[in-house]
C-alpha positions as CSV (number, residue, x, y, z in Angstrom):
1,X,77.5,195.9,48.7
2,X,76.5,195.6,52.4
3,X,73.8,198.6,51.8
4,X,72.7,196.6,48.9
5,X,72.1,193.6,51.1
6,X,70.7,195.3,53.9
7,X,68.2,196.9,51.6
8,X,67.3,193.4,50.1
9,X,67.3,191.7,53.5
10,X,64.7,194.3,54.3
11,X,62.5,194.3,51.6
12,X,62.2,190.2,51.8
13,X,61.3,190.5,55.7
14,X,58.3,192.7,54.6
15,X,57.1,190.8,52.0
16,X,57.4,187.3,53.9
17,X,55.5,189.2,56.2
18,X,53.1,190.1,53.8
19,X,53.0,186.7,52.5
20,X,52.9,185.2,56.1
21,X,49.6,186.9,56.7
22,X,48.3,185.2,53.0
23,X,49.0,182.1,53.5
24,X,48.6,179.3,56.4
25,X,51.9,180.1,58.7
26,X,53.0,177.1,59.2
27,X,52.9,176.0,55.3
28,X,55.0,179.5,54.4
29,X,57.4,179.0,57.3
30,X,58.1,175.4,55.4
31,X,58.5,176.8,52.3
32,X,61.0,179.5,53.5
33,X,63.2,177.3,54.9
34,X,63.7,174.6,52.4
35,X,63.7,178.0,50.3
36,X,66.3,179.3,52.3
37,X,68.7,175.8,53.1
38,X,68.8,175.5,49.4
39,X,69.6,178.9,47.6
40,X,71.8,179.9,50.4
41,X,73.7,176.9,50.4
42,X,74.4,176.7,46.7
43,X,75.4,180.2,46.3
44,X,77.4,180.5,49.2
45,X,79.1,177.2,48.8
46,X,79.9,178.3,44.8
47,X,81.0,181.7,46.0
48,X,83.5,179.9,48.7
49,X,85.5,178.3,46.6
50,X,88.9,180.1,45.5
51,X,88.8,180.5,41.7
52,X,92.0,182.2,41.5
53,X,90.5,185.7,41.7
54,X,92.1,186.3,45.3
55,X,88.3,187.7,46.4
56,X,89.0,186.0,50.1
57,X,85.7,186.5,52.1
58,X,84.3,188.6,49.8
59,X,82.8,185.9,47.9
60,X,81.0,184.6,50.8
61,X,79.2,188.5,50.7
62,X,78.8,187.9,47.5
63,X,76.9,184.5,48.0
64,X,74.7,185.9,50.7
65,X,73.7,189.1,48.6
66,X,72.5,187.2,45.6
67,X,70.7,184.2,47.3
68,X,68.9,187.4,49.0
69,X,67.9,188.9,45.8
70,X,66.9,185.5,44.0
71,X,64.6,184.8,48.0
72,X,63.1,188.4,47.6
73,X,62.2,187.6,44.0
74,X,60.5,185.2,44.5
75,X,58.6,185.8,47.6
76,X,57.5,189.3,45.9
77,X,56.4,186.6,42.3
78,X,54.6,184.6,45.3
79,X,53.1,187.8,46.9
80,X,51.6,189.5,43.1
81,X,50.7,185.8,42.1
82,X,48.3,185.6,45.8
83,X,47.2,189.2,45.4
84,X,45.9,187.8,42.0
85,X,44.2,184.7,43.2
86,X,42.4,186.5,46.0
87,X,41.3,189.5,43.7
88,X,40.3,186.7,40.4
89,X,36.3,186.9,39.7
């Protein structure tokens, strides 16, 4: 699990990267933080809670790997949907 979310937490620096050097800075750096406050929060706060499973901390692991998943999705939908615009006729 922690090679999973080191992989993801990888491939999302690169393409905010990518996407950094797209779009204004300042706008992107916006957008990744509201981004970032609200997926994070929600998952890991669902994830905290004990639901009887007896997970402990895990589920805060949990929380963190899939808000990284659902940020790199989207910033690599963002990234193919620029590369479109700038290469549109």
């Amino acid at each position: 699990m922690i090679a999973g979310i080191l992989l993801v937490d990888g491939l999302q620096g690169t393409v905010s990267g990518a996407l950094t050097g797209m779009i204004k800075q300042i706008q992107f750096s916006i957008k990744i933080y509201l981004h970032i406050q609200f997926v994070v929060f929600l998952l890991t706060s669902f994830h905290e809670y004990d639901w009887g499973f007896g997970n402990d901390t895990k589920r805060i692991w949990q929380g963190l790997g899939l808000s990284n998943l659902i940020l790199t999705s989207l910033f690599i939908l963002s990234l193919i949907l620029q590369i479109a615009h700038y290469h549109v006729p």
